[in-house]
N, C-alpha and C positions, 0 to 999 in steps of 0.2 A: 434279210434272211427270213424265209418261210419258217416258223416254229409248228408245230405238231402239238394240239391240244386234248389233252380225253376229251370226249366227247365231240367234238370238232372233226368231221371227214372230210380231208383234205387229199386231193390226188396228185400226192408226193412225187409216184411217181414220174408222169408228164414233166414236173418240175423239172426234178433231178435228172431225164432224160435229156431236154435239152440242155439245162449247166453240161452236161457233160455229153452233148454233140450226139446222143444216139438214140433211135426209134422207139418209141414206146410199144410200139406195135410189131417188136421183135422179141419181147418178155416170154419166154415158155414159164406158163401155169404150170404149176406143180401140186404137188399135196401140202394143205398149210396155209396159199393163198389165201387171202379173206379177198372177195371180190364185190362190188358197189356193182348190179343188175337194176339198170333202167331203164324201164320200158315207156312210149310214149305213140302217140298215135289217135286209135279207134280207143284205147283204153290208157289211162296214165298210173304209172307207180313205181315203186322202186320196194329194192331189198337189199338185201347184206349174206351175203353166201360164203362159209368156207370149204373149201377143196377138202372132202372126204380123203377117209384114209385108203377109200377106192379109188376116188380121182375124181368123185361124183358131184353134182352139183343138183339142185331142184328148181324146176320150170313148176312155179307157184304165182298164184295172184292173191288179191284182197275180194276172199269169196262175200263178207259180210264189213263193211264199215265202221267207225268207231261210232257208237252215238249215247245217249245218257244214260241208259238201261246198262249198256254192256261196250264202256270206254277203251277197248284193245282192236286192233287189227286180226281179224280173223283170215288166216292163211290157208287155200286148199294147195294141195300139191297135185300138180296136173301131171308131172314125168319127171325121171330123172334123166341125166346123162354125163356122158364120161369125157371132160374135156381138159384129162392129164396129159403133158408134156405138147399141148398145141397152144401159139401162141394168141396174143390178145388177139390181132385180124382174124385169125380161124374162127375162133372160140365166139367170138363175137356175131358173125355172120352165122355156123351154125345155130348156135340160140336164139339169134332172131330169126330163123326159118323154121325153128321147132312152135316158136312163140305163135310163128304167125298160122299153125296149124289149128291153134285157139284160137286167136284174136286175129282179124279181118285189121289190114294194112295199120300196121304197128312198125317202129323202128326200137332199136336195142343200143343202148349205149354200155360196154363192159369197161372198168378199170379195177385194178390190184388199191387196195387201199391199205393194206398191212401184209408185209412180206416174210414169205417162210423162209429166207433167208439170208444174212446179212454180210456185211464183211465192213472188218473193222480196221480202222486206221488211228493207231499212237505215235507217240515221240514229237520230233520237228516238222509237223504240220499247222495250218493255221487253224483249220477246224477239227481238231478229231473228235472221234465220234463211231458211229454205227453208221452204215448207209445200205441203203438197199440191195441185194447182189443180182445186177442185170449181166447176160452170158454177152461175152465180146471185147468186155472193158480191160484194159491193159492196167497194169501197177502205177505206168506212170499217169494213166487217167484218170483213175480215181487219186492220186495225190492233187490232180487238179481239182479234181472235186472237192476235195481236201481243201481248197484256197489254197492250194502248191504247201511247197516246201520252206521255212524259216532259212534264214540266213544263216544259222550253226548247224542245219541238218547235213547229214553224214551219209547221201545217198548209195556211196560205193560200200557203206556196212547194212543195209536194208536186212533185215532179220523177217522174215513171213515163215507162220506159224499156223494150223491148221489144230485145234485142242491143244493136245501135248506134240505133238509130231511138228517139228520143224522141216515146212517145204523149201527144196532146192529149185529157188527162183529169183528173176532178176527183175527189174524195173519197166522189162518191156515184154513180162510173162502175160498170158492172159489171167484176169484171177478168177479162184472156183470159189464155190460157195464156205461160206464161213472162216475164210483169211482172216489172220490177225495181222496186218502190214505194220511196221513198227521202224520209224525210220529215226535214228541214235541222233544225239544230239552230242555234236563234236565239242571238246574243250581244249581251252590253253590252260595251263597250267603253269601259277605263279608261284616262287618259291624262293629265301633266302630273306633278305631284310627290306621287306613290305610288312606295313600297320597291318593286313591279314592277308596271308597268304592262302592259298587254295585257286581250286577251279575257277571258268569263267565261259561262257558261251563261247566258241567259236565265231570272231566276227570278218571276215576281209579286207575289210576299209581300217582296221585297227593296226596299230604296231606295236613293238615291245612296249615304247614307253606309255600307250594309253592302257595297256592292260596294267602298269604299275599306278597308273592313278586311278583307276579298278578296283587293285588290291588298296587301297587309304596310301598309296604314295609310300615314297622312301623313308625309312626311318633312319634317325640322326646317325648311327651304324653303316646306313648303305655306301656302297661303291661303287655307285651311279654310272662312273667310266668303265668301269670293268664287268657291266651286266652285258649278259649276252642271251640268245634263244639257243636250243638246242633241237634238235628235229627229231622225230622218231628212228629215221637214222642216223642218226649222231653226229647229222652237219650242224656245225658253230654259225650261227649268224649275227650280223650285227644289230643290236638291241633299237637300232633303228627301223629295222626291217618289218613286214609285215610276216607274223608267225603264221605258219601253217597248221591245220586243224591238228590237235593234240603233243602239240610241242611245248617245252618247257622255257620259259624263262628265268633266269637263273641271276640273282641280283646279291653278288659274294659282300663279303662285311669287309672293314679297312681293318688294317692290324694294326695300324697305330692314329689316333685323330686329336689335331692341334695339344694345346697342355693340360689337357683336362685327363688327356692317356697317360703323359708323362708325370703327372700329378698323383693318379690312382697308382700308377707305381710307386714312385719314393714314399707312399702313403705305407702299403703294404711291404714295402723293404723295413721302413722307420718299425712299424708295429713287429715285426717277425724281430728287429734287435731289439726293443726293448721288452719283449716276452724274453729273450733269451737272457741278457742283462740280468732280469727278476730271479732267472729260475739258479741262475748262477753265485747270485750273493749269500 
């Protein structure tokens, strides 16, 4: 996995375009982009531009050199120009024919190096995160990007969220800028006489009885024979079966177990008469 370091410019982009099958060369700039301008040819250099709150960007070179007297890059600004909502191909071809109105047979290489807009992905995915927002990508694409979906995630309850506004969309929606995709992480639920009861991931290959060696196993109380699943809609299955994403398994207690029950009672019978015995004399 590519990591992203301050100071380190990496063209994320390209990366993240092919993991996930699509053109880098179909990105529309926008306001925000920070763009990587390098130029090579009759003269070589580079810069670091971001998209004005016009759409603007500056066709500049290195008028004076760094050197010991005066250690900075000195930048003239030759023009500007407005290269909002066209994509990388346009934007890139225009620039290098503005460049080359300066500089005598030059080539232009543009990339996004930090993106004005993101969209995010939580819950039961493998990598969540922030990711870049390229126009085209489907919900279920970027889960791909994601590293897919965990084995408890809950794709039929997908929750996307735009700020506060929750959008009405599905898995094969296209997504817009600044999605929060959040995809539920399903549970079984263990209850009745397990060493801890409570939640558990959703898993498929599992059935009642692993999810009770889950919860720490049966305690000396359980009624092992008489546990069963229940489902969200209130079908009974048997505790061998595999549960379905947020069904209950239900593990009841015995009402009577060998003579250690019958012991606790004549125990509590004997003490309630000789309390009474007492209070009578």
């Amino acid at each position: 996995m590519v990591r992203i370091y301050e100071g380190v410019y990496v063209n994320f982009l390209l990366i993240f375009s092919i993991v996930c099958i699509t053109s880098v060369h179909d990105y529309i700039i926008l306001v925000g982009d920070k763009l990587q301008i390098s130029v090579y040819g009759s003269v070589s250099f580079s810069y670091q531009q971001t998209v004005t709150p016009s759409g603007e960007i500056y066709i500049q070179y290195v008028s004076i050199p760094p050197s010991e007297e005066a250690p900075f890059f000195a930048w003239e600004v030759l023009d500007v120009m407005n290269i909002k909502g066209m994509t990388i191909t346009k934007a890139t071809s225009i620039v290098e024919e503005r460049f080359n109105k300066y500089f005598k047979n030059v080539k232009v290489n543009l990339s996004v190096i930090a993106f004005r807009d993101k969209v995010f992905l939580t819950g039961a995915v493998t990598k969540p995160g922030s990711y870049p927002f390229i126009p085209g990508l489907t919900v279920s694409e970027y889960i791909e990007c994601a590293g897919g979906i965990q084995p408890y995630g809950d794709l039929s309850k997908i929750t996307i969220k735009k700020y506060d506004s929750t959008i009405d969309a599905s898995s094969g929606s296209m997504v817009e800028q600044n999605w929060n995709i959040y995809i539920p992480k399903a549970y079984v639920y263990v209850k009745g006489m397990v060493t801890i009861p409570g939640a558990h991931h959703f898993n498929p290959d599992l059935n009642g009885l692993d999810y009770i060696g889950l919860s720490g196993g049966p305690t000396d109380r359980a009624n092992i024979k008489k546990a069963y699943i229940i489902t969200t809609n209130g079908e009974r299955l048997p505790i061998e079966n595999n549960p379905p994403m947020y069904s209950t398994i239900v593990i009841p207690e015995v009402s009577l177990k060998w003579w250690q029950d019958h012991l606790t009672i004549v125990s509590i019978i004997t003490t309630v008469l000789v309390t009474l015995l007492t209070i009578t004399k």
